[in-house]
Backbone as CSV, one residue per row, in Angstrom:
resi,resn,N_x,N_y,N_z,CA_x,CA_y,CA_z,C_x,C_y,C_z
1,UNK,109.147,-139.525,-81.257,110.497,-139.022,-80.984,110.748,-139.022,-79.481
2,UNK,111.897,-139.742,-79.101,112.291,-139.464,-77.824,112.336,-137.937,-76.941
3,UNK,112.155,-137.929,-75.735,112.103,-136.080,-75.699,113.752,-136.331,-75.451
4,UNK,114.225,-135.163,-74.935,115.731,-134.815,-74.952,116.220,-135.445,-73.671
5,UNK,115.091,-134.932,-72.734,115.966,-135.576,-71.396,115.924,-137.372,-71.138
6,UNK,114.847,-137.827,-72.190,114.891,-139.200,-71.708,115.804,-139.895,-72.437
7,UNK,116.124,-139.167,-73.858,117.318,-139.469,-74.329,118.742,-139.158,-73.991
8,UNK,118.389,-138.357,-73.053,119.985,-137.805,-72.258,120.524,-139.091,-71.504
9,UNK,119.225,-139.544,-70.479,119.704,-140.578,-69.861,119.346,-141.863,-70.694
10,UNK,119.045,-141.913,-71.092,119.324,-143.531,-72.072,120.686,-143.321,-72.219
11,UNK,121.280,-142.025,-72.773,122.637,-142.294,-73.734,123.435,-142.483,-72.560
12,UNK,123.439,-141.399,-71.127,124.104,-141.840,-70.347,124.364,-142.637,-69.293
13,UNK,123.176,-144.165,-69.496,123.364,-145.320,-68.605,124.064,-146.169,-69.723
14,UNK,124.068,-145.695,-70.849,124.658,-147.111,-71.887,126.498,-146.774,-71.891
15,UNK,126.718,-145.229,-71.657,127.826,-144.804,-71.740,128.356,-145.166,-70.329
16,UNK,127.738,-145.258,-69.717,127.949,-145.735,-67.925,128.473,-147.049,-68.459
17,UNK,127.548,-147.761,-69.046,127.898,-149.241,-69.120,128.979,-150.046,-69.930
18,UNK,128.917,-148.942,-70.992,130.385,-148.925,-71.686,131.854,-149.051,-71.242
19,UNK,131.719,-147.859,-70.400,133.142,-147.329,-69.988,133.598,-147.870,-68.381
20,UNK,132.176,-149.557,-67.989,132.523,-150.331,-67.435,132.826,-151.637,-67.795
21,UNK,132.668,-151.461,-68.543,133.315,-152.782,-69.831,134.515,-152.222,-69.838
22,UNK,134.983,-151.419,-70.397,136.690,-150.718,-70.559,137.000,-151.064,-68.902
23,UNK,136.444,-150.483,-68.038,137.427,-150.828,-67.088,137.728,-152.188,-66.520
24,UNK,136.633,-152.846,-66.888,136.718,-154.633,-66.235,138.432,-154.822,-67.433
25,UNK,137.898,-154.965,-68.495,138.700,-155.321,-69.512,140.249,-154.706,-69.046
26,UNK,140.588,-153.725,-68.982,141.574,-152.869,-68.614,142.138,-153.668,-67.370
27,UNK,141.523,-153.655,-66.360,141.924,-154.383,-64.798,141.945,-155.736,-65.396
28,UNK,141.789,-156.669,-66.135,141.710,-157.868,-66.869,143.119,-157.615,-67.344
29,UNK,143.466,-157.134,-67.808,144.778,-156.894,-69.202,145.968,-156.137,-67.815
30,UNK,145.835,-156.002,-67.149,146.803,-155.875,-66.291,147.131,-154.374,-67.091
31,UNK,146.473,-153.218,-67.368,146.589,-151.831,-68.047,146.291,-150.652,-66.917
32,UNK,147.485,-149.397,-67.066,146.837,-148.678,-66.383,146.575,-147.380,-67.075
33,UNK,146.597,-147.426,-68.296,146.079,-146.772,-69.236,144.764,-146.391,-69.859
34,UNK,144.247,-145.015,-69.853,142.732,-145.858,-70.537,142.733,-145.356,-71.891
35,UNK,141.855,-146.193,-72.501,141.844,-146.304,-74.035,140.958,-145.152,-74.098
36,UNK,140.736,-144.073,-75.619,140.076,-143.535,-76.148,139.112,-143.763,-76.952
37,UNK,137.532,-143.459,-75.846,136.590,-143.581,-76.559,136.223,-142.938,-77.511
38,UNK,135.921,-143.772,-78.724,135.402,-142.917,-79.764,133.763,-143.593,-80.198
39,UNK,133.093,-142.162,-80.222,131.778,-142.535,-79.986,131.182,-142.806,-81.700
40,UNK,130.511,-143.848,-81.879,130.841,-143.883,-83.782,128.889,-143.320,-83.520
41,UNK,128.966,-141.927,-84.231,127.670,-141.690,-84.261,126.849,-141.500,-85.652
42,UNK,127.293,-142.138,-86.347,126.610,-142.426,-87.756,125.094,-142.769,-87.650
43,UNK,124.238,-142.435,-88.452,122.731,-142.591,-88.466,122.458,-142.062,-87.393
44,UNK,122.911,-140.856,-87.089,122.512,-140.247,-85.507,122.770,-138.753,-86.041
45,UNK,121.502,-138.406,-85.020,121.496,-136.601,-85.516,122.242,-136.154,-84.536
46,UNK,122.456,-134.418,-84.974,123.291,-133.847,-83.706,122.646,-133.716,-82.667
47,UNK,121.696,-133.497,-82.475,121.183,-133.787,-81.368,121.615,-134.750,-80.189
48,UNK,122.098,-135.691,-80.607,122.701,-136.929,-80.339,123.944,-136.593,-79.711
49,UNK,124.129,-135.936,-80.714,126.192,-135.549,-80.462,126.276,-134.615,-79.296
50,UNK,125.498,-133.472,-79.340,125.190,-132.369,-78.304,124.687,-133.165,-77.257
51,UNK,124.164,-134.272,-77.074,123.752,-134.418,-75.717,125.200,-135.466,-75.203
52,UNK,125.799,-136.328,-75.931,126.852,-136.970,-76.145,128.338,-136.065,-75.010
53,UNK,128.162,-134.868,-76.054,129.184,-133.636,-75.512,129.017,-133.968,-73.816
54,UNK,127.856,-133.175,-73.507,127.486,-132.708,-72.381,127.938,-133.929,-71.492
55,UNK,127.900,-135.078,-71.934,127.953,-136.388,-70.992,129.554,-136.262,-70.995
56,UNK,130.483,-136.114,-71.632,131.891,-136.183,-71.221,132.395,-136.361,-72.366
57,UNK,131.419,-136.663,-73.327,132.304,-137.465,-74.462,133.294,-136.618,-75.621
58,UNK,134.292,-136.800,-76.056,134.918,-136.070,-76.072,135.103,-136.332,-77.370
59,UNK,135.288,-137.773,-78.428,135.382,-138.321,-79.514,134.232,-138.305,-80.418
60,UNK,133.824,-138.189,-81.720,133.054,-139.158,-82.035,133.633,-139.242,-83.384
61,UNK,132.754,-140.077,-83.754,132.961,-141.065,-85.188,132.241,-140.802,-86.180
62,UNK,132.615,-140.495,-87.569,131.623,-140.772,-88.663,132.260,-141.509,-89.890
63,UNK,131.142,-141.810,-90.876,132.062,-142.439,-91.696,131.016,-142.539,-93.116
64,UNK,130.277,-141.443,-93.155,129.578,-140.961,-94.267,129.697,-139.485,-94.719
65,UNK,130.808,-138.830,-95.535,131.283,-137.470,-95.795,129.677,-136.425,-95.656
66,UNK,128.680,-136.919,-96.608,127.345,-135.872,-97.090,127.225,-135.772,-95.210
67,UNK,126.769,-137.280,-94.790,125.940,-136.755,-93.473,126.849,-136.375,-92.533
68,UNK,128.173,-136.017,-92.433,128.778,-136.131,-91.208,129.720,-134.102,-91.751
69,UNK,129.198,-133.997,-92.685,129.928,-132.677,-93.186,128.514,-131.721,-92.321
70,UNK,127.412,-132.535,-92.744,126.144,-131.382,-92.430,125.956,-131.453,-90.851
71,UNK,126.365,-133.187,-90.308,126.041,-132.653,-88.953,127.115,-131.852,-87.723
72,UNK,128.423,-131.978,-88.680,129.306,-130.961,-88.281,129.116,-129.704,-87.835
73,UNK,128.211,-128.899,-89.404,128.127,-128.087,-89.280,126.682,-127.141,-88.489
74,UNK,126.002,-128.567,-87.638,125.311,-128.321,-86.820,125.178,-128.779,-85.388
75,UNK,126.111,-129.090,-85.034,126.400,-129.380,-83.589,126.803,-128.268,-82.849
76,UNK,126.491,-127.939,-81.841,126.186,-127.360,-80.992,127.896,-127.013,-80.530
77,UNK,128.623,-127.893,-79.967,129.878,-127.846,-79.266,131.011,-128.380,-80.071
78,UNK,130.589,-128.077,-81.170,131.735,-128.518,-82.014,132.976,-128.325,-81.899
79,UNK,133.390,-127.408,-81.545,135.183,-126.986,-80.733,135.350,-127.480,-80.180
80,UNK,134.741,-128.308,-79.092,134.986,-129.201,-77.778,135.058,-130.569,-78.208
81,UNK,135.096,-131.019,-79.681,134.959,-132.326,-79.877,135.812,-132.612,-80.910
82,UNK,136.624,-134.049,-80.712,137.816,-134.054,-82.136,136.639,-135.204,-83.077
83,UNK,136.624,-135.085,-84.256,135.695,-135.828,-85.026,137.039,-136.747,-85.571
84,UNK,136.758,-138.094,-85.899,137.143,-139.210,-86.624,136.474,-139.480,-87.890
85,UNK,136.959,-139.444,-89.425,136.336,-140.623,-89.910,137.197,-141.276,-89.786
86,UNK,135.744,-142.476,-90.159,136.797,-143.753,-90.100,135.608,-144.835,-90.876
87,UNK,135.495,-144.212,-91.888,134.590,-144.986,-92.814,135.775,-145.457,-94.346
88,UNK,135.433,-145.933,-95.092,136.293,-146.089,-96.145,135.863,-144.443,-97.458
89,UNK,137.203,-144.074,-97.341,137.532,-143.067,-98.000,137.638,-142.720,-99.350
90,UNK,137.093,-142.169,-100.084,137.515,-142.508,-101.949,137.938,-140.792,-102.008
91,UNK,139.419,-141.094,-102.886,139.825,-139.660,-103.130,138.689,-138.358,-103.674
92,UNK,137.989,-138.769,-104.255,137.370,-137.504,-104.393,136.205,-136.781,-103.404
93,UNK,136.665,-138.025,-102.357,135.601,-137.078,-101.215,136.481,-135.938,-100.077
94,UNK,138.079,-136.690,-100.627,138.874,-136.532,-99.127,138.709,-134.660,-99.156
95,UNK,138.806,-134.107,-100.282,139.005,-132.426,-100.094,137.577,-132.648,-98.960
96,UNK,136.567,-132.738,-99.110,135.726,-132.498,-98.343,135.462,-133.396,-96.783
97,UNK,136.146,-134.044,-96.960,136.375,-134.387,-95.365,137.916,-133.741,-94.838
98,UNK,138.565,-133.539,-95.124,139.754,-132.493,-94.813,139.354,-131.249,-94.199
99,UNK,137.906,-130.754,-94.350,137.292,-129.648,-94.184,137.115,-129.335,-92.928
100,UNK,136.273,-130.706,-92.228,135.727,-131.000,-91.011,135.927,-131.941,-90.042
101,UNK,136.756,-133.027,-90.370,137.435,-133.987,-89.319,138.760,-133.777,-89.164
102,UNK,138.933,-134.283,-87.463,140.433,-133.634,-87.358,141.261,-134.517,-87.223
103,UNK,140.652,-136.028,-87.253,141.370,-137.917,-87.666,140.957,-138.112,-88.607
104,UNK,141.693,-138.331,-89.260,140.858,-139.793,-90.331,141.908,-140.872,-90.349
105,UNK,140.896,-142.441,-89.900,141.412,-143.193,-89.348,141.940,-144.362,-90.421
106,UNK,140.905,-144.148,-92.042,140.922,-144.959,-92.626,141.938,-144.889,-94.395
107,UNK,142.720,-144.713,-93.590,143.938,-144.282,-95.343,144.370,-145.233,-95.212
108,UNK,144.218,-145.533,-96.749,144.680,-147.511,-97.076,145.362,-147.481,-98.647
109,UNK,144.984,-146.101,-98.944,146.026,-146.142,-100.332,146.823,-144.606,-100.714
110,UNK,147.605,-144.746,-101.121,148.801,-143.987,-101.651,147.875,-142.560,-102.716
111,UNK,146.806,-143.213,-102.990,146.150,-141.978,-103.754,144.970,-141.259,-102.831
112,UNK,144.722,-142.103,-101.750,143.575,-141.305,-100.685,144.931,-140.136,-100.102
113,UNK,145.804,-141.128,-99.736,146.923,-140.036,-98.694,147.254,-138.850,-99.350
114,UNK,147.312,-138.662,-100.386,147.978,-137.662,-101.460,146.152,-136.492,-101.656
115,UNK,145.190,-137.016,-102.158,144.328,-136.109,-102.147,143.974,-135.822,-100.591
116,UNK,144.147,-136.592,-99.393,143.351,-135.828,-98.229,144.594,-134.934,-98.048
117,UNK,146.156,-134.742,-98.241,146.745,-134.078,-97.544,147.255,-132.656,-98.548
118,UNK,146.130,-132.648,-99.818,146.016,-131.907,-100.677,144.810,-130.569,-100.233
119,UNK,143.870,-131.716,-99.557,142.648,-131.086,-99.116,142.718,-130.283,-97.745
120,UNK,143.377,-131.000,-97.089,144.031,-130.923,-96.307,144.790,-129.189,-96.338
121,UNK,145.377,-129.110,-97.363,146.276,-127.952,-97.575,145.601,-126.634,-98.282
122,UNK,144.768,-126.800,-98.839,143.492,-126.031,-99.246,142.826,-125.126,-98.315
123,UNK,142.520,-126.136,-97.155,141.577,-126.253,-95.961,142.318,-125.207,-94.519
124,UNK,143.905,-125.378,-95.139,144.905,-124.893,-94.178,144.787,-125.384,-92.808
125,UNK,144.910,-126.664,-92.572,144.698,-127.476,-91.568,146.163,-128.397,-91.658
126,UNK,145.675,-129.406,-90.601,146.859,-130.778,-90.293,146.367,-131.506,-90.138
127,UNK,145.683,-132.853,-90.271,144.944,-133.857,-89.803,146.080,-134.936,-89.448
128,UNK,145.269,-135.428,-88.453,145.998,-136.775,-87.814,145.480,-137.748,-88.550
129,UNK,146.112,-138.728,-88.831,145.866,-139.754,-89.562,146.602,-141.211,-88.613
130,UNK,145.466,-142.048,-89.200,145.603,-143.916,-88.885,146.097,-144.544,-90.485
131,UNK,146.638,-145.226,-90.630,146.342,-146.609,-91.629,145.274,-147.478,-91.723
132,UNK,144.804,-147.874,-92.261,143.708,-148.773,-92.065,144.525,-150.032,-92.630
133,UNK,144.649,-150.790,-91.623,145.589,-152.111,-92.043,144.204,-153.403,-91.872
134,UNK,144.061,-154.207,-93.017,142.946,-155.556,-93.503,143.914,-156.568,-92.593
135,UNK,143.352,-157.035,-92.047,143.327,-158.606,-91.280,143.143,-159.745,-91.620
136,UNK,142.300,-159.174,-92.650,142.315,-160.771,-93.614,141.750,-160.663,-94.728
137,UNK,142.371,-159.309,-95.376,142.558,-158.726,-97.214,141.154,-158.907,-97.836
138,UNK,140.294,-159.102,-96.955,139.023,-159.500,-97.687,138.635,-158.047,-98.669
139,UNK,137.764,-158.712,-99.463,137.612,-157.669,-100.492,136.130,-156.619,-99.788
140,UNK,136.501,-155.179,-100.318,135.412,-154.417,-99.815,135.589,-153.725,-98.802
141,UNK,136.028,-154.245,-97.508,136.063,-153.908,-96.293,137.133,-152.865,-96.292
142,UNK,138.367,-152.770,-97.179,139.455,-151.900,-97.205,140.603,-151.907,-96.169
143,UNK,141.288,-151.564,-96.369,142.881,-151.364,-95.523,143.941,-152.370,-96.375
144,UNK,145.318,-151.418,-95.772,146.400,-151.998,-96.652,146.851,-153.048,-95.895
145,UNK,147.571,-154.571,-96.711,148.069,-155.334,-96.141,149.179,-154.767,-95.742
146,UNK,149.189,-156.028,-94.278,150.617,-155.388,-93.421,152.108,-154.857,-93.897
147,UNK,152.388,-155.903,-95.600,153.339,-155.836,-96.035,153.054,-154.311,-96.458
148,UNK,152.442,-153.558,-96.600,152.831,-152.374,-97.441,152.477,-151.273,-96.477
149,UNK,152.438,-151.732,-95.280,152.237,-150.459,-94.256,153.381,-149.557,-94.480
150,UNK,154.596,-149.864,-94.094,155.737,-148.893,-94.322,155.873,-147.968,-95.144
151,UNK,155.453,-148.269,-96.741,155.633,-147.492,-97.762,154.378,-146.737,-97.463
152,UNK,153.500,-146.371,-96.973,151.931,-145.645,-97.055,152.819,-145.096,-95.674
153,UNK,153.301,-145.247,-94.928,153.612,-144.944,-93.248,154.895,-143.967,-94.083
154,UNK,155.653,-143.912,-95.200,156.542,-142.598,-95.238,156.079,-142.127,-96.199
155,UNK,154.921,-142.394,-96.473,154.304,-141.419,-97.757,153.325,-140.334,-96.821
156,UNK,152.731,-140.678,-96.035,151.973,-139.773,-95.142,153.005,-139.132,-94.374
157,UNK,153.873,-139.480,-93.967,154.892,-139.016,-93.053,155.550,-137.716,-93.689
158,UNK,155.939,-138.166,-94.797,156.408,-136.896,-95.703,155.535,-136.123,-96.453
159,UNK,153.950,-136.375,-96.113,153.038,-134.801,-96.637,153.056,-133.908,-95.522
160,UNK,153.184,-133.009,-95.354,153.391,-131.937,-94.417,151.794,-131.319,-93.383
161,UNK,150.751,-131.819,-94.316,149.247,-131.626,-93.704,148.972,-132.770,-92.909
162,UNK,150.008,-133.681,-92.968,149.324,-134.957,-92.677,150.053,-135.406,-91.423
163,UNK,149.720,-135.635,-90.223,150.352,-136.107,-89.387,150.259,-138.052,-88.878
164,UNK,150.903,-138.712,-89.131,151.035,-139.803,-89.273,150.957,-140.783,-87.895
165,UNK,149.705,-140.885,-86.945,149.590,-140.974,-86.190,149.896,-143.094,-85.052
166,UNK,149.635,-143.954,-86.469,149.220,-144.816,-86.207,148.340,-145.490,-86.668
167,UNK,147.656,-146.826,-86.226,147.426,-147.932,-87.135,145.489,-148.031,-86.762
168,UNK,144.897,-148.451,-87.748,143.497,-149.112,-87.203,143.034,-149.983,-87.856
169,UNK,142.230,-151.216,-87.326,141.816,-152.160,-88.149,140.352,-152.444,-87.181
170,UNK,140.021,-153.234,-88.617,138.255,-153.946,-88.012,138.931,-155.646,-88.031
171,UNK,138.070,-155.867,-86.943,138.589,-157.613,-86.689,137.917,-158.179,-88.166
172,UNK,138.554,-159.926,-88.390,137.628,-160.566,-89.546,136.207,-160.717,-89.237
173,UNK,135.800,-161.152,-90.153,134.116,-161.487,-89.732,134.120,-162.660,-89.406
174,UNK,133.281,-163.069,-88.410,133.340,-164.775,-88.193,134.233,-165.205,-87.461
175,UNK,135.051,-164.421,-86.816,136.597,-165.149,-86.598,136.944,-164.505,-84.909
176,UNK,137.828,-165.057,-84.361,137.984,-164.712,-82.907,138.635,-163.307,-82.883
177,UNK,138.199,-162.056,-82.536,139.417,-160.648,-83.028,140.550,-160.848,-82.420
178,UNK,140.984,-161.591,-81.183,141.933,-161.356,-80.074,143.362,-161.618,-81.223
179,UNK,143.264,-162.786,-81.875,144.345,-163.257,-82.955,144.798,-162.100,-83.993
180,UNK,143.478,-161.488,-84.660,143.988,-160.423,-85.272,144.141,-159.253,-84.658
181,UNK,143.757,-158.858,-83.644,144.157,-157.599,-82.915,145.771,-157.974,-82.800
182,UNK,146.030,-158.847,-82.032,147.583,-159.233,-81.727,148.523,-158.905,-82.851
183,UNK,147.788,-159.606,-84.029,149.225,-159.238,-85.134,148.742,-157.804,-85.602
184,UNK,147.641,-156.956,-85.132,147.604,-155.479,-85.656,148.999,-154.579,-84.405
185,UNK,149.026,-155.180,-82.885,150.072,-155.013,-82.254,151.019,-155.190,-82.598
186,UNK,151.360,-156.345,-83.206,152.858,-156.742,-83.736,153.472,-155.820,-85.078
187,UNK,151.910,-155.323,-85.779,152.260,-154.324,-86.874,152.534,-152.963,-86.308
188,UNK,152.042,-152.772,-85.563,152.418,-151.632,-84.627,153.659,-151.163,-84.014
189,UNK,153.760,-152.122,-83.799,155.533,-152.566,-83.179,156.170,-152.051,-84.314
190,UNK,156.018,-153.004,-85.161,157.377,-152.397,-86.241,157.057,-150.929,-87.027
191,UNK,155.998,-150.576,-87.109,155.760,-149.060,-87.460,156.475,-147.801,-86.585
192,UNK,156.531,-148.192,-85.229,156.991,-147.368,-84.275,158.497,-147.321,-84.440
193,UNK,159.128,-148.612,-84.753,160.417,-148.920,-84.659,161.300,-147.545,-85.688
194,UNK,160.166,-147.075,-86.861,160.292,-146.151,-87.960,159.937,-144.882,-87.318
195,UNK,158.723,-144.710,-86.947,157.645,-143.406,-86.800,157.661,-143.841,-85.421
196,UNK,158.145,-143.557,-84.141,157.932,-143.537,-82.812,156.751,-142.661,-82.475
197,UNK,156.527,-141.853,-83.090,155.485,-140.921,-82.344,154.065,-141.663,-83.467
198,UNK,154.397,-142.667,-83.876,152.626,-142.943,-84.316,152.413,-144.689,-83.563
199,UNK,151.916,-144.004,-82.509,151.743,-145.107,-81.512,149.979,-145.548,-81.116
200,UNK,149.285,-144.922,-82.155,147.980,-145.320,-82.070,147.397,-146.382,-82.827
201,UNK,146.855,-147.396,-82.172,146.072,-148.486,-82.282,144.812,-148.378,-82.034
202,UNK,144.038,-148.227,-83.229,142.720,-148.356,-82.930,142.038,-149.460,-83.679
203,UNK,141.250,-149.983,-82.737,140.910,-151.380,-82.818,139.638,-151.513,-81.658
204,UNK,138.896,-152.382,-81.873,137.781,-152.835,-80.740,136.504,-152.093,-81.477
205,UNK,135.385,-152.571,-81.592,133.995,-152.237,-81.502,132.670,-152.645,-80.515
206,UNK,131.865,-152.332,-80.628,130.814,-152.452,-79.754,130.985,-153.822,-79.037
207,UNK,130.793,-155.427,-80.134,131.154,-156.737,-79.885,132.614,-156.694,-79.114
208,UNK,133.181,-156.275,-79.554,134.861,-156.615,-79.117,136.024,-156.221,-78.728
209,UNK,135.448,-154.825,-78.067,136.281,-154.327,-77.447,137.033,-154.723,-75.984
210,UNK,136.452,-155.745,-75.666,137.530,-156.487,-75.289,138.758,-157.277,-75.038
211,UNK,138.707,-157.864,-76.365,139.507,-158.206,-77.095,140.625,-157.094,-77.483
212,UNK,140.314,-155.891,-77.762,140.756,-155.122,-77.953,141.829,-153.954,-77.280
213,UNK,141.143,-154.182,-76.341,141.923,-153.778,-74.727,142.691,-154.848,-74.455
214,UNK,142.285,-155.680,-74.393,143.528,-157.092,-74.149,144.671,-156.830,-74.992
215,UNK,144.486,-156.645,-76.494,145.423,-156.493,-76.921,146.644,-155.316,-77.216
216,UNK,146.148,-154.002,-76.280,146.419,-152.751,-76.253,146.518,-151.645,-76.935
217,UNK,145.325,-151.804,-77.723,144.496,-150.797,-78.501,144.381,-149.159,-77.703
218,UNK,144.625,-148.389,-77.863,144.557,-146.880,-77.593,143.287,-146.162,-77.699
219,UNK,143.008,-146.422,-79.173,141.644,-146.250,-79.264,140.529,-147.183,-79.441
220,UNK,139.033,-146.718,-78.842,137.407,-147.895,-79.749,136.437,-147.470,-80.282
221,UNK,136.232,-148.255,-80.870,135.437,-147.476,-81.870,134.051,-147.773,-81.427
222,UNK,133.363,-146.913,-80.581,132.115,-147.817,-79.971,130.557,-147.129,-80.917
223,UNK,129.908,-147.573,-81.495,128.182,-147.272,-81.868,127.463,-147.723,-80.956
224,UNK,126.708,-148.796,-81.261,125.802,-149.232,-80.986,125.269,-149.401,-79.744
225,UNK,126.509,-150.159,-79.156,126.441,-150.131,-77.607,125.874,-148.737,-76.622
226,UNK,126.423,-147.925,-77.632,125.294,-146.637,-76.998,124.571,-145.941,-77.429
227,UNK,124.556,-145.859,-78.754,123.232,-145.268,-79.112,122.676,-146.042,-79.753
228,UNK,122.868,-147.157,-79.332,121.449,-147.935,-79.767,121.483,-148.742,-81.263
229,UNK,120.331,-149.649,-81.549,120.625,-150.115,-83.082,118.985,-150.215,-83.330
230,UNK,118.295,-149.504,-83.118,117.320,-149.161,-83.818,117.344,-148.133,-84.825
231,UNK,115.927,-147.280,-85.626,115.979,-146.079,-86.160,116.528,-145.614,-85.734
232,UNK,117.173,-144.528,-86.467,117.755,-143.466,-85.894,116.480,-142.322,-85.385
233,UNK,117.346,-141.943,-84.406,116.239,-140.060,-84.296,116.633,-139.618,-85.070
234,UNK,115.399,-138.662,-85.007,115.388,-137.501,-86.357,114.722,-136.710,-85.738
C-alpha cells in the first residue's frame, strides 16, 4: 500500500499535469474560461478523495451507486465536495443515488428522469442534472439521440427536484472526438435556445480532453490521468 504522503504527491504532480493540459488547450482554443474539473474516482477509496479534497479538488465522479453510496458516506470532507454520477443509470437505483450525489450527469430516458426526481423528492433535495446525449447511438454505452433531447429537456425541466442543467456525452470509440464534440455544441445550442440557463457541456476524458476544450465543453471528466490505471488502493 502506498503510504499517504507519497500518495498525496503522486496525486498532486498528475493533477499539476492535468490542469496543464487544460490550460495549453484553453490558450489553444482562444478561451478565457476554465472548464470544470471533474475528478472520475471510481475504483478508488476515500482515502483518495480526502487527499484529492485537500489538493483543491473540488468535483469528483462516480458511476457505481453500491461503491460510491459507501464511499460517500466515508469521506472525510464531504460538504466541501459536489459529487457527479455519471455512470449509466437504471431506475431502480436512482432513489438511491438521489440520496448522495448532487449531479447526475447521465439521464437518457424519460423513466430514469421520473424515478431520480421521485427520489429525489423523498430525499428532500434538488439535483442538477445533464442529458446524456449518444454520438453515435451505439448500443450499451447509453444516451438519448439528439432528436429527442428536447422532449427529455421539458420533462426534467418540469419535475420540480430536478434542475435541468445541460448536456454530456462520451466521444465514439475509434473515431476522432473533435467531430462529435462539435455536434454535442451544436446540440447545445439549440437546447439553450429553450432552457437558457442549462448551458453545461460536459464532454472530454483523460484521452481527449482536448478536443474537448476546443470544442467548449464546461465540464471533464478526468480518471486516469490522475489516479492512475493500475489496482486500485485499498
Amino acid at each position: 500500500m502506498t503510504e499517504p504522503a507519497a500518495r498525496r504527491d503522486e496525486l498532486a504532480a498528475a493533477l499539476d499535469a492535468v490542469r496543464a493540459r487544460i490550460a495549453r488547450a484553453r490558450e489553444g482554443a482562444g478561451r478565457d474560461d476554465d472548464p470544470r474539473l471533474v475528478v472520475v474516482t471510481k475504483l478508488f477509496p476515500a482515502s483518495d478523495v480526502d487527499l484529492l479534497a485537500g489538493l483543491g479538488v473540488t468535483d469528483i465522479g462516480e458511476n457505481r451507486d453500491q461503491e460510491a453510496a459507501a464511499k460517500c458516506a466515508e469521506v472525510r470532507d464531504r460538504d466541501r465536495l459536489t459529487v457527479h454520477f455519471i455512470g449509466q443509470l437504471q431506475s431502480n437505483k436512482a432513489a438511491s443515488v438521489a440520496r448522495y450525489a448532487d449531479v447526475v450527469q447521465s439521464v437518457d430516458r424519460a423513466k430514469v428522469a421520473r424515478a431520480l426526481a421521485r427520489g429525489a423528492e423523498a430525499a428532500r433535495r434538488v439535483l442538477d442534472v445533464t442529458l446524456q446525449v449518444s454520438l453515435d447511438e451505439a448500443e450499451g454505452r447509453g444516451g438519448v439521440a439528439p432528436a429527442g433531447v428536447p422532449a427529455l429537456a421539458e420533462l426534467v425541466a418540469g419535475e420540480p427536484t430536478l434542475r435541468l442543467r445541460g448536456l454530456m456525452a462520451v466521444a465514439p470509440l475509434g473515431a476522432d472526438p473533435r467531430p462529435a464534440f462539435d455536434r454535442l455544441l451544436a446540440v447545445s445550442r439549440a437546447l439553450r435556445a429553450d432552457h437558457p440557463d442549462a448551458g453545461w457541456v460536459s464532454a472530454g476524458m483523460s484521452g481527449d480532453l482536448e478536443a474537448a476544450v476546443a470544442s467548449g465543453a464546461t465540464h471533464l471528466r478526468v480518471g486516469s490521468a490522475i489516479l492512475g490505471t493500475r489496482q486500485p488502493h485499498r
